[in-house]
Each structure stands twice: as structure tokens, then as C-alpha cells.
N, C-alpha and C positions, 0 to 999 in steps of 0.2 A: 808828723811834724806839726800839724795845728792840733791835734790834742795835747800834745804837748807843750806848744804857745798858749793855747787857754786852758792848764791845768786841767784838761778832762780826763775820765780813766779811760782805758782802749786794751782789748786784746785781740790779739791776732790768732785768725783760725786756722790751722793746716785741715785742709781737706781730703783725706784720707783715698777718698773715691780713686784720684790718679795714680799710678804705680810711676810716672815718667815724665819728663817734660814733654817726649811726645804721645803719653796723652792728651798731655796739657791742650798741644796743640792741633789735633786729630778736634778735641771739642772745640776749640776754638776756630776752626776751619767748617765745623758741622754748623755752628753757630752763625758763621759768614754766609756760609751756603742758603741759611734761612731766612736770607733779610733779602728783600725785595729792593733797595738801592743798591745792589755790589750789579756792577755791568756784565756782561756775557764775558768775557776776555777776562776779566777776575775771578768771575765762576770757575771759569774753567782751569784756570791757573793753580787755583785752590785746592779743584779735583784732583789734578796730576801729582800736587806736593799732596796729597793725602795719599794719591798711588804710593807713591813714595814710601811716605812713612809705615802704610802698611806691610809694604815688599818689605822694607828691613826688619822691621819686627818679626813677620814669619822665617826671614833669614836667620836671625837671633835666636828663635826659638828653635828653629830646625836645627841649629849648629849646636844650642846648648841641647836637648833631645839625642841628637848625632854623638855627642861626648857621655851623656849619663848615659846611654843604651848597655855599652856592659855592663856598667857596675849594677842596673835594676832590673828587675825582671818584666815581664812585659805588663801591660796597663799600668803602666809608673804611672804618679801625677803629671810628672814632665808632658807624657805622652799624651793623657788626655788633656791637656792645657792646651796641646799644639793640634791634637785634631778638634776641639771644640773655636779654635783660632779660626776667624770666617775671614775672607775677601773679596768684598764685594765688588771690586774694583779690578777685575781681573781683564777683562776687554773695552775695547774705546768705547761699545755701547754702554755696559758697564759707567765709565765712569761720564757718559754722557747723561745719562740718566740721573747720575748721583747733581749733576751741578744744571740739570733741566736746559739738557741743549742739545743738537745733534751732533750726532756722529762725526759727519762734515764738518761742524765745528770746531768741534773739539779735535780733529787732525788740524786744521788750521791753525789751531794753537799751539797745538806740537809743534809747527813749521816755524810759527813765530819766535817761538821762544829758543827754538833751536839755528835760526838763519836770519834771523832780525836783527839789523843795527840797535843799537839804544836808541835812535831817534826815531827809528818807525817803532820800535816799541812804545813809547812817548805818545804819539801821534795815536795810539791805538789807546792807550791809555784815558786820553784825553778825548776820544770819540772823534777824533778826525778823520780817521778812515774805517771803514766795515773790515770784519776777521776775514774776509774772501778776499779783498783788494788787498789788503796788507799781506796775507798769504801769497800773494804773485808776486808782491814788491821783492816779499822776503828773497823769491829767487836772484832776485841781481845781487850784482858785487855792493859790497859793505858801501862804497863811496858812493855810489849812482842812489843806494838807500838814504844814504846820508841827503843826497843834493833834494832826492824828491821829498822828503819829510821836511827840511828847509824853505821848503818852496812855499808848504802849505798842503790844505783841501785839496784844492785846484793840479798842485803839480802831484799829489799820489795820487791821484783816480785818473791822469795821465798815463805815468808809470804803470800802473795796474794793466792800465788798456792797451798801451804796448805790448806788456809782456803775452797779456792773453791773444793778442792777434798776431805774437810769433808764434806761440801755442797751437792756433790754428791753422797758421801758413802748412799745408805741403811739402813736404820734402820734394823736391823735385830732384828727378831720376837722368842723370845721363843717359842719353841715347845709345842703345847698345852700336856698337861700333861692326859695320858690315864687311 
């Protein structure tokens, strides 16, 4: 559009290198992963959708492999395109490794993304609260997540401490009955 406003020439390059959008986005996630400003909680976000997208691609591959296998004889292209196919991403170290964070973490983020309201997600977004506190948040009901990420700082590092010191209470045992 502004070369066009000031009659400049312009062409547009296709870059050949991608076979997909999601290589598109595989480098664009390797990309994010190498910048020193993306927060831990987005690192690791990034890592997971990269789990992702590599799960499906070897599913792709294995299915289309799974369909030419009779019609080709063995060492097809198919075949070695899918065992030369790498996953580096195959355990939580694995992909904790890949976004420079722990383990711990990175399950923390699993917990997030999986039991987190939108607001403690937010809250976590925005460095309000640590991936460990927001991890125990996640366990309450959606509403109690909602009221403590409302509240602020102050009311999820609350919440948090609740939850971790029902965590540590005892079950306590009925007396067996004489």
C-alpha cells in the first residue's frame, strides 16, 4: 500500500523454505523462544503449541506412510521423510528444555492453561502472580479464581496460601470404633 501511494516498484517474495503454515509457525515460535523479553508463562506456552504442531505433523505423516505402504515397496520416500521426521519435544523435560525452564514449570503451565479462569490467566500474563501460586489457584472453582485475580497481588498470593495449607493439612482419621 505505500508503494503504491508513492509509485514505488515492489515485489513480493514467496519463500520457498516453508512447505506449511505450520512451519510458518514452528519458526515463528523458534523465533519467540530466542528473545530474552517473552516471560516464562509464554515460553512455555509456545513450547506446548510447538508440542503440538509437531504431534500433528508426525500424525500426518504416519497416516499418509499408513496409506502409501501398499501401493510402495519398502524404503519409499514417504518412509524415509517419516523416519528422518525428529521430535524433540517428546517429554515435559524435553520441552522444558526447549523454552529454558523447568520441569516444574512447565507442568505448572500445563495446570494453567488447562484449569485457569481467563482472569488468573491475565494476572499471570501480566506478572501478578508466580507459575507456582497461580498453579494452586488453578485448583479452585472457576468463581473463587475469578474473585481472587479481582482482588489483585495481594488477594492471589492469598488464595495460593490457602490452597497450599489445605494441601498440607492431614487427613484426619476416624477413631476406629471399639
Amino acid at each position: 500500500g505505500i508503494c503504491q501511494k508513492h509509485g514505488l516498484p515492489f515485489q513480493t517474495v514467496q519463500n520457498t523454505r516453508f512447505q506449511s503454515m505450520e512451519d510458518v509457525h514452528l519458526w515463528m515460535i523458534d523465533q519467540h523462544l530466542g528473545r530474552r523479553s517473552v516471560s516464562d508463562f509464554q515460553r512455555g506456552v509456545l513450547a506446548l503449541r510447538k508440542r503440538e504442531i509437531l504431534a500433528e505433523q508426525r500424525a500426518q505423516a504416519t497416516a499418509a506412510t499408513d496409506s502409501a505402504a501398499p501401493a510402495q515397496a519398502t524404503g519409499s520416500p514417504a518412509k524415509a521423510t517419516l523416519d528422518q521426521m525428529v521430535n524433540p519435544l517428546k517429554s515435559r523435560s524435553d520441552i522444558a528444555k526447549a523454552a529454558r525452564l523447568s520441569s516444574s514449570q512447565v507442568l505448572h503451565i500445563e495446570k494453567i492453561q488447562k484449569q485457569a479462569a481467563p482472569e488468573l490467566v491475565a494476572a499471570v500474563k501480566a506478572g501478578a502472580i508466580s507459575l507456582n501460586a497461580a498453579a494452586a489457584v488453578a485448583s479452585l472453582s472457576a468463581e473463587e479464581q475469578k474473585t481472587a485475580a479481582q482482588g489483585g497481588k495481594v488477594e492471589l498470593k492469598l488464595a495460593a496460601k490457602r490452597v497450599r495449607e489445605e494441601l498440607r493439612k492431614p487427613v484426619k482419621e476416624d477413631p476406629p470404633s471399639s
